[in-house]
N, C-alpha and C positions, 0 to 999 in steps of 0.2 A: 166595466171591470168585473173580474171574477169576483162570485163570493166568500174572498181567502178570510173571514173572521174565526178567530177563534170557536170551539164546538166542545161540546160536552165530550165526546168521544175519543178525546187525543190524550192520551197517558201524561201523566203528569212526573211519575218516577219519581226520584226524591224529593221533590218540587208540593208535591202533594199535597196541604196542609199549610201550607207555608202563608202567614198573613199580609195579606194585601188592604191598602185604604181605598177605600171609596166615596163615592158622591151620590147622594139619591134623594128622591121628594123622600115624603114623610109619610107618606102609603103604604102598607105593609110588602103588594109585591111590585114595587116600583123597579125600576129597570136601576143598574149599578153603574155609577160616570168614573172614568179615571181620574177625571180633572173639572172642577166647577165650572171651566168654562166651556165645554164640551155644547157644541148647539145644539144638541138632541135633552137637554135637561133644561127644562123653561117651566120650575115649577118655583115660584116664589120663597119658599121656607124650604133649605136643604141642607140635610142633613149630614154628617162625615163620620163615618164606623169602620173598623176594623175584623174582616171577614175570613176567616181562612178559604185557600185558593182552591177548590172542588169542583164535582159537575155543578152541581146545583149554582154555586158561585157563577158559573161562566153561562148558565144556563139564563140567568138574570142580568148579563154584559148586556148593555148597549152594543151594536152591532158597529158604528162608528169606532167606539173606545175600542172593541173586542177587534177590531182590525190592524190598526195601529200601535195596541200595546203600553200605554203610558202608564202599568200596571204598578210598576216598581222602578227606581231610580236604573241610568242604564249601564253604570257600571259594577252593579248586583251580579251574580248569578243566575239569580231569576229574572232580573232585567234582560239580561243575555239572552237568557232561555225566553223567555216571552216575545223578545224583539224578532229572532231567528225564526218562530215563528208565526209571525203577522208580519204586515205590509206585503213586500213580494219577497219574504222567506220563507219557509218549510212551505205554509202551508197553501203558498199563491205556486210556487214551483211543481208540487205535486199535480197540479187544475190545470198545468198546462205542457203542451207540446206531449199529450199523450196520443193521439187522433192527430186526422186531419184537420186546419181551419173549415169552417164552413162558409167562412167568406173567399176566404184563398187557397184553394183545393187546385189540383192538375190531376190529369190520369196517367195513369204508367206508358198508355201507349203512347198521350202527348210529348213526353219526356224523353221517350228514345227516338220519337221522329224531331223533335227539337235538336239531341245531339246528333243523329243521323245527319241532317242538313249542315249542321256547322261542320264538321266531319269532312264532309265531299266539298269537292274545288269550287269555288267563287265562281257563278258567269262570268263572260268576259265580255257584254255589253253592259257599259255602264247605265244606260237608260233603262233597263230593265228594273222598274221600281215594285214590281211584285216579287221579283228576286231580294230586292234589297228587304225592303219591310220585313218578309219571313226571317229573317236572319237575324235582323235588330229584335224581328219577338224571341225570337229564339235565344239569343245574348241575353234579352230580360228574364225569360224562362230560366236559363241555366244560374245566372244571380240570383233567383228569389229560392232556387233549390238549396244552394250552396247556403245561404240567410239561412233559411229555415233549418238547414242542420246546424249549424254554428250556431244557434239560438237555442235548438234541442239540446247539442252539447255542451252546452253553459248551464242551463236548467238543470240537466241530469247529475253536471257538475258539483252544484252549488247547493240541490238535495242531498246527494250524497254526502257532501263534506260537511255538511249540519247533520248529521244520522250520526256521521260516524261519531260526533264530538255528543248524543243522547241517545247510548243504545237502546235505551227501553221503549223508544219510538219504529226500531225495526220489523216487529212484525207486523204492528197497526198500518208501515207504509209501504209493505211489501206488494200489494195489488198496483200500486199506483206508482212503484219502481219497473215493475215489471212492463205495463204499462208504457211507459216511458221507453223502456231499453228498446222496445219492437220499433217500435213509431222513428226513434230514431237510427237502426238498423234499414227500417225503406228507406230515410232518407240519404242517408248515406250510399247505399245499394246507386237511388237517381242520381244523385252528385257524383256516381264514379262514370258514370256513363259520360258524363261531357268531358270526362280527361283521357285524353290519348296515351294509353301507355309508353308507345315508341316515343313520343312527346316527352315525355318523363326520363326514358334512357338516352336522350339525345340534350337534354338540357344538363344532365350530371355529367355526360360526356364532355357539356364542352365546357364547364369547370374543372375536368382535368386535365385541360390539354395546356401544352406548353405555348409560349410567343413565340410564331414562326417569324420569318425572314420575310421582312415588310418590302413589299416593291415601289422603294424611292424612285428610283429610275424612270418608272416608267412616264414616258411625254404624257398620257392624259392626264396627269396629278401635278403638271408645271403650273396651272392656273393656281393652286395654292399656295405661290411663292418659289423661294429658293431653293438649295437642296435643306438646310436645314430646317426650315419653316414646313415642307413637304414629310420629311422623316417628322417631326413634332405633331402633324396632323395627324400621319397613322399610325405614327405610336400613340394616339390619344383614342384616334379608332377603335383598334383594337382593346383599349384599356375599357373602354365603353359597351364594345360587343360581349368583352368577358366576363365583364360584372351583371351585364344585362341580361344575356344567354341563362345564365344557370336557373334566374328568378323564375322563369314561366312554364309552359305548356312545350316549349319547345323551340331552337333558336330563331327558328323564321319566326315566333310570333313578333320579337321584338328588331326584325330587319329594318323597317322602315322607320323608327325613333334612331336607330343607330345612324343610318343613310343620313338622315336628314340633320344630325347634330355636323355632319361633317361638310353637307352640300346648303344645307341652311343660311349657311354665312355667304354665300354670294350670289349673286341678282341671278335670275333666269335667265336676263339676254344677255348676259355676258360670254363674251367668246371663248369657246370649250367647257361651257357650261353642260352641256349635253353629255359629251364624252366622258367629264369627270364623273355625273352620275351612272354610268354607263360602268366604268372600271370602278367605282365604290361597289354597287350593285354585286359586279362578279366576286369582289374581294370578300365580301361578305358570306357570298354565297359559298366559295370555297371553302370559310371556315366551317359552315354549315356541314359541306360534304366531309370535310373531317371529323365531326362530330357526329354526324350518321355513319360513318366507318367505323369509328373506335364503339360505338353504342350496337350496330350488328353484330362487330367480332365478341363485344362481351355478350348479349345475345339477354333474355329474361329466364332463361330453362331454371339455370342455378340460383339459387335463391337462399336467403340468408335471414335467421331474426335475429331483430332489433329492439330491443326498448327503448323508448325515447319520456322523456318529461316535460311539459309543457308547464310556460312559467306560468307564475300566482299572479290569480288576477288584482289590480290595480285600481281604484276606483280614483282616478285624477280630475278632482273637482276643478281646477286652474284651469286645465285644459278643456274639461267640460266632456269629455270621455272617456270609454275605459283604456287601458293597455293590459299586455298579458293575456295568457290565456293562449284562445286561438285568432285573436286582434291584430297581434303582429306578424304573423307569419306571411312569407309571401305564397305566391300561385301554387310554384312546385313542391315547397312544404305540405301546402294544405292539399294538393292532388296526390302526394303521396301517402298522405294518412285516409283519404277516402277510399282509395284504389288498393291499399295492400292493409287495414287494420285489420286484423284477427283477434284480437283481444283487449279489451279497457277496463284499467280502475278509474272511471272519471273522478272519483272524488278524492283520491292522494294525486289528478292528473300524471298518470302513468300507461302508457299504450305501446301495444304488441306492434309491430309490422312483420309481415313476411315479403323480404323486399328481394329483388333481386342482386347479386352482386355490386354492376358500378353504382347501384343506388344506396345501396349499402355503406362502399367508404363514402359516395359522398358526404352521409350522414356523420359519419364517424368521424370524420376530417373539418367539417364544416363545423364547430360547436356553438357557432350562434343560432343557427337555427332553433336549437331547443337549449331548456338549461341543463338535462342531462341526455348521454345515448351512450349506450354498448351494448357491445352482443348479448346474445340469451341461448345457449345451447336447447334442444329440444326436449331434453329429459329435466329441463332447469326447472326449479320450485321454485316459489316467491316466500319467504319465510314468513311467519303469519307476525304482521304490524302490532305492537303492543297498542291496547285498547288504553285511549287519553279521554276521560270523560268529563264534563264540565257538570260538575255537580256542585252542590254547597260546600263549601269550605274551602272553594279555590279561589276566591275573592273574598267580601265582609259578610259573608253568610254566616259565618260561624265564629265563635271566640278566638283570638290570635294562638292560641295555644294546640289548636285541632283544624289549623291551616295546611293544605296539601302544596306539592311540590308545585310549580310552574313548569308551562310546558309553551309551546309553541302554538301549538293549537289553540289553545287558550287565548294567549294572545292575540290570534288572527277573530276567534270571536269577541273578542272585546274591542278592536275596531271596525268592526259591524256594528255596533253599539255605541260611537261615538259622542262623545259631550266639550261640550266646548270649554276649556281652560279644564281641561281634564287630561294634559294627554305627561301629567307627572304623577310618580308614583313612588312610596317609601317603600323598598324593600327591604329583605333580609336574605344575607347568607353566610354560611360558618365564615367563609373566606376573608371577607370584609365589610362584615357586621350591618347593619342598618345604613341605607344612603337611597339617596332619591336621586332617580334617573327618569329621561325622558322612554314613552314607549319603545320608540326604534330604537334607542342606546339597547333599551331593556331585549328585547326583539334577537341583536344580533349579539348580545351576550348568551341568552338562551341557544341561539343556532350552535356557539360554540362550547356548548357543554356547561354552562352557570347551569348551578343548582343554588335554590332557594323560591320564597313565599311574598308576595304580595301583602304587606302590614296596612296600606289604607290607600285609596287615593285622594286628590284633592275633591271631589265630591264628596267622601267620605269623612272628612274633616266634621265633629260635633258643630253642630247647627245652635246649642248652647252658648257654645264660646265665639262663634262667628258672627250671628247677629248681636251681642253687645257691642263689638269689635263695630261695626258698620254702624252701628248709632253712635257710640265714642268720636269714630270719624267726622262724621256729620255731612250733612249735604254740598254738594259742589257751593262754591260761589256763584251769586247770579252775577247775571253781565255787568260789566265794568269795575268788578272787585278782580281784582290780582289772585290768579291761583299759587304763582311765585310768591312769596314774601321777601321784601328787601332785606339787604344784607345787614348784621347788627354784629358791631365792634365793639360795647362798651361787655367784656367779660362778666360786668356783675346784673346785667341783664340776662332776665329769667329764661330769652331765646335765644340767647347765644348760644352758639353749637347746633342748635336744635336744626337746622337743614342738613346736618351731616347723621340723624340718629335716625332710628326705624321708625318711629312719630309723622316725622315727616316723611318718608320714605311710603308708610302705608298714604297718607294724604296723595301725595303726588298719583301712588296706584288709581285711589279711588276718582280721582277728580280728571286726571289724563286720558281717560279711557272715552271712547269713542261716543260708545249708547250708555246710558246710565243703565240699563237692562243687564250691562254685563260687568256692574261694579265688585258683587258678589265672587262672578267666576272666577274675574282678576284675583279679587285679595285671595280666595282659596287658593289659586297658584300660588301669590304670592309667601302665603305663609308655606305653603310645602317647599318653595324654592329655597329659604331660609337655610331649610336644612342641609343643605348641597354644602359640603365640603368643599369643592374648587367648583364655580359656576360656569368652565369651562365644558364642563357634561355634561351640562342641561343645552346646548348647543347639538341639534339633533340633523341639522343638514338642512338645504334648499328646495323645494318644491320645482316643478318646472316652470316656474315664472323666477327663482330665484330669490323667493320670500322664503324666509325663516316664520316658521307659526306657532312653534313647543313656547316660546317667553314671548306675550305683545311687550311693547315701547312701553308702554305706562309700568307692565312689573318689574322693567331693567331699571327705571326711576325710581322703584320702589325699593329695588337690591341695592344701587348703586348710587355715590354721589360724586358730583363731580369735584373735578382737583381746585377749580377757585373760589371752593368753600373753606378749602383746608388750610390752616395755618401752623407752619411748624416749626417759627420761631422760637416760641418757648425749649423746644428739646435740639437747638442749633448751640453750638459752642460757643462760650462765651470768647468774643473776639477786641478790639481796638474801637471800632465802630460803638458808640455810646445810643445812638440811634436804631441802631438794624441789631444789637446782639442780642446773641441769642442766651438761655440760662443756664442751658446743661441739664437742664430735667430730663433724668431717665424717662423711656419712651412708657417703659412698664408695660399698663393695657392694651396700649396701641404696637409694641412693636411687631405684634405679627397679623396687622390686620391689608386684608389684602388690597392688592392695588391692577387696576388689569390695563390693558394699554398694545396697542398693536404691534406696538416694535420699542424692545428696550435693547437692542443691538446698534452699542454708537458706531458700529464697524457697516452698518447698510447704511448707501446712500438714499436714506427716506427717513422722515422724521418718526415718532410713537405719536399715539393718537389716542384718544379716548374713544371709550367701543360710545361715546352719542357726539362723536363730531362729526361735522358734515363731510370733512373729507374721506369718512370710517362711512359712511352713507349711512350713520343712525342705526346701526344694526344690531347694537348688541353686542354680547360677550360672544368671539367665537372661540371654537376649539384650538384652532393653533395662537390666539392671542398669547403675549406673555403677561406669569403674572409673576410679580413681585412681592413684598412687604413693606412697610411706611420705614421700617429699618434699614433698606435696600437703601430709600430714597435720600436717605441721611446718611449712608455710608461712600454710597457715589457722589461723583458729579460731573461725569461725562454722557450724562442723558443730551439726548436733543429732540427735544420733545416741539411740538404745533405750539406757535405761539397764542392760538384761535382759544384752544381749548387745554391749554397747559399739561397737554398729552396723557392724561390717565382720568382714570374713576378709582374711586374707594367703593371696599366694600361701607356699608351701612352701621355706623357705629352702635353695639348694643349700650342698654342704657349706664353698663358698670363703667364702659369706654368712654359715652359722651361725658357722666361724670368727670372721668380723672381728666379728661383734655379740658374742659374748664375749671376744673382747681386749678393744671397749668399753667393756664392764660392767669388766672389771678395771681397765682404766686410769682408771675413772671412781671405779671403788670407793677407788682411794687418792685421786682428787683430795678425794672425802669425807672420806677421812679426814683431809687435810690443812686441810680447810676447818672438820671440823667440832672439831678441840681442837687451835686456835693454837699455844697456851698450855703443853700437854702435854709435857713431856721426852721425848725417846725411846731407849728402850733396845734390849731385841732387837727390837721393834716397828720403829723406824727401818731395820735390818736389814733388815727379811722388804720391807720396800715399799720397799728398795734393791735387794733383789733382783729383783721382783717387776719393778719399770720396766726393769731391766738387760734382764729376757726378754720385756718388751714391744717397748724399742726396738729387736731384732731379729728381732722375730718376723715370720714371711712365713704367709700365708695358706695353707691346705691347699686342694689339688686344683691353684689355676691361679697365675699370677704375675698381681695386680691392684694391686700397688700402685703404678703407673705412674700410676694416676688423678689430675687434677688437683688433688685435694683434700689429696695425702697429703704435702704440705708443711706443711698444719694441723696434722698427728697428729703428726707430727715435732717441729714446735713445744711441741703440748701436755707431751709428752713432756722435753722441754729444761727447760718451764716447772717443771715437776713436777720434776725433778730437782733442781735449782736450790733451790725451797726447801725439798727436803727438806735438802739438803746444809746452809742455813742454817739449818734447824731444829736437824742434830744438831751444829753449832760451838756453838750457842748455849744447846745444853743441856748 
């Protein structure tokens, strides 16, 4: 591997100064570790200092640490900046694809007698294997030319879009830009040689040619059936040649795939097997000639620019590839941009063509080939791009109060920098104030014009208040202890409720999680998820496997609790039933606490679901989930909810909520008793539920003052009522 470490020589810009921790013996000029466990520090006694970030600093890096970067936390600034570049950013991309390899080198003559050969017509004796070989080296030669540019042009890419986001790195990497542009100019130059121009006006021609008048009739094509079976094959024909045709080098490359999708399907001795391939063969070929006809008469003289955009590259770890870029493109995309660019900004990916006409609308008409394209007059300016620069203050560099705007750019470097249970963030903006969003929420709000500032992310969370938090917790249980705890009905038990409260909530986080390594990331999620307004937002889409990864399972545990925790008889109307009724206790704290559930529509034939039932495939809150109120649930009663999982989750009761829902149960538990033995004398029993009311009626909620609420004239009443006939219970006994 190159030697891309960090070097005293690379501009620092505001960065400059900026304190970094490190790790070292205890030797005056001992070498600087990122991280003590670094294999290059094997000195018994090490020591940990904080150094400001200089030559002299970098001059003293460990060449391990000083590669990799673990300088600063990576959703900093300077993390940013330091990450960008070490490993294989800035400064592995500038070391390469400036030259030739000098293991894998060709010569310019090699290269045009390579295309030369592919070029001119095939022998026509098949045994001729000296014929054959050169041709297959020659298919390899033209691959590894094509590789080698698309390799340069992602490097040149991927330097530039790191520059533009640290101008004060521009002149220091002008030699080795410059560099760069040539190296990839010859290869481009070789890569146009093995594309056929006419190939090119002959493949957009027959993307515009209309479906002609297929010949059903004809006796050789009876072998494929009836008359409708026969029309069905070459209308599928054709659907095949015309999809196929546009993709490549020119429509005969893709003759024999087309042939054979239609002659494939039947045995070789079958009778009129021969003929059938015989009139496929011409029918194909005729389409060929009409798209050599329409591609002569427009002719290459006239010629037209283009700009085109080339999508943002994708780093798809599920799939274990990239997409985007120049990844996706097929044949005649990528042969047209070797064959006619005249000009590139690889790092906003933006490029010139001078194309000839029908290559022209194709482009213009076709929009998926690139994510942008339209004309460009010859006198046309490019207006100069307003300068986005990733300096201090646009993440936790600087105090919230001298925090810069958010842009996109930014964005896109702070997923270069990824951290795991990091991908939520509190922001700010005039519009709607503070709220925590996932990045891509965050992402394509900024595309559409959000203005506002980055206030912290979940790594940025005080490391003070977080490790208390994880000791309070405490360690998973070891095997064969219950990380669930059984269910507890007697109200005046000190864990009643408590599987419905954020207590439990944080447990389930810590203990549900996969690696204990990543107990930490979780709760930081977690407590940033807290703050989500509707937890609908933090639902940030599917990956290409169809995982969701912004919230794991353990922090939905941790937000959410499931509906047969919840008991909500006490605030059920008092009914007939002495057994089941309910007290009438206003809901108060609880009535706007939220409840989410897949479908609260009794009008769809499908039942609501809890976002952790199996038939919800364990997923979580999504975005089109509905959500409700605990007040909703009390005011309806045409739900049809999954009997499995009593069709909802609550949100996570705070501690002022779990409060008032156990005064409920209590206060509700003596109305029971009152209601259910009239009759009953009372002895120390009258006692205990005289006492019992005496510490309801004063009781105040823990954490906030909420009993101001309009409701809390109800509970006062209830309270009065309740007294009242105990008091004539115990005259009368």
């Amino acid at each position: 591997m190159l030697d891309n470490a960090l070097t005293a020589d690379v501009p620092l810009g505001p960065f400059a100064g900026k304190p970094i921790t490190v790790h070292s013996a205890t030797s005056k000029n001992a070498k600087f570790h990122a991280t003590r466990s670094c294999s290059m520090l094997r000195a018994r006694e090490v020591v940990t200092a904080e150094v400001p970030l200089n030559a002299e600093t970098i001059r003293r890096m460990c060449a391990q640490c000083g590669r990799w970067s673990g300088w600063a936390r990576p959703g900093t600034g300077l993390g940013i900046f330091l990450r960008a570049l070490g490993g294989v950013g800035l400064l592995y991309q500038l070391r390469t694809y400036t030259e030739p390899d000098q293991d894998e080198d060709w010569a310019d003559d090699e290269v045009r007698a390579a295309a030369a050969l592919l070029r001119s017509t095939p022998g026509t004796d098949p045994e001729d294997e000296e014929d054959a070989q050169a041709r297959e080296d020659a298919e390899h030669l033209r691959g590894r030319v094509r590789e080698a540019w698309s390799g340069a042009a992602r490097s040149l890419h991927l330097a530039e879009a790191i520059l533009s986001m640290y101008d004060w790195l521009g002149e220091w990497a002008a030699p080795a830009l410059a560099a760069k542009r040539q190296y990839l100019e010859t290869l481009r130059t070789q890569a146009a040689l093995f594309v056929p121009e006419s190939g090119l006006l002959e493949a957009a021609a027959a993307g515009s040619l209309e479906k002609p008048e297929l010949p059903s009739e004809e006796p050789a094509f009876a072998v494929l059936g009836n008359r409708a079976e026969v029309a069905k094959a070459l209308d599928s024909l054709w659907s095949d040649w015309h999809r196929r045709a546009p993709g490549g080098y020119g429509p005969a490359d893709v003759r024999w795939r087309v042939v054979f999708g239609i002659t494939g399907r039947l045995r070789s001795n079958r009778k009129g097997y021969d003929q059938l391939c015989s009139a496929v063969e011409e029918l194909v070929a005729s389409w060929e000639d009409l798209a050599r006809a329409v591609a002569d008469e427009a002719g290459a003289e006239r010629t037209r620019q283009v700009t085109v955009r080339l999508a943002e590259t994708v780093d798809d770890s599920s799939a274990g590839y990239e997409r985007g870029f120049l990844a996706d493109l097929d044949e005649w995309s990528t042969g047209v941009l070797v064959t006619y660019l005249t000009d590139a900004d690889w790092g906003h990916r933006t490029l010139t063509l001078n194309v000839p006409l029908l290559v022209a609308d194709r482009l213009l008409t076709t929009r998926s080939l690139f994510t942008e394209c339209g004309l460009r007059s010859p006198d046309h300016a490019e207006p100069p791009k307003p300068a986005v620069r990733l300096a201090p203050g646009v993440f936790d560099d600087t105090p919230v109060f001298d925090r810069l705007p958010l842009h996109a750019e930014h964005l896109r470097a702070l997923n270069a920098a990824p951290a795991r249970g990091d991908d939520l963030c509190l922001v700010f903006s005039p519009g709607a104030g503070p709220e925590v969003l996932p990045l891509s929420t965050l992402a394509a709000r900024v595309a559409a014009g959000w203005t506002g500032t980055v206030i912290a992310r979940a790594s940025d969370l005080p490391e003070s208040v977080i490790e208390p938090w994880i000791e309070e917790i405490g360690p998973r249980p070891t095997d064969g202890e219950p990380i669930w705890q059984p269910a507890v009905h007697d109200p005046y038990d000190p864990r009643f409720g408590a599987d419905l409260g954020h207590a439990d909530g944080a447990r389930m986080t810590a203990w549900l999680g996969y690696d204990e390594r990543f107990k930490e990331h979780d709760l930081r999620c977690l407590a940033m998820a807290r703050g989500a307004g509707d937890l609908r937002t933090l639902d940030s889409g599917r990956d290409r496997e169809g995982r969701r990864r912004t919230v794991s399972t353990s922090v939905w545990h941790g937000l959410l609790a499931g509906a047969e925790h919840l008991d909500l008889r006490p605030f059920r109307a008092p009914g007939t039933d002495r057994w089941r009724d309910g007290s009438g206790i206003p809901l108060g704290a609880l009535a706007d606490v939220q409840v989410y559930t897949t479908d609260a529509d009794p009008g769809w034939q499908r039942k609501g679901h809890s976002p952790f039932c199996q038939h919800a495939r364990e997923r979580g809150v999504r975005r089109d989930d509905d959500l409700l109120r605990i007040a909703d649930l009390l005011a309806r009663s045409d739900f049809d909810w999954c009997s499995k999982c009593h069709g909802y989750a609550i949100r996570r009761f705070t501690d002022t909520q779990l409060s008032y829902y156990r005064a409920a149960h209590r206060l509700h538990d003596i109305a029971e008793a009152l209601r259910r033995d009239p009759d009953k004398p009372f002895r120390t029993d009258g006692e205990l539920l005289a006492e019992r009311l005496t510490a309801l009626a004063g009781r105040q909620p823990e954490g906030e003052e909420y009993w101001n609420a309009p409701e809390s004239w109800r509970r006062h009443e209830i309270v009065h009522e309740l007294r009242t006939r105990l008091a004539t219970r115990r005259r009368t006994s």
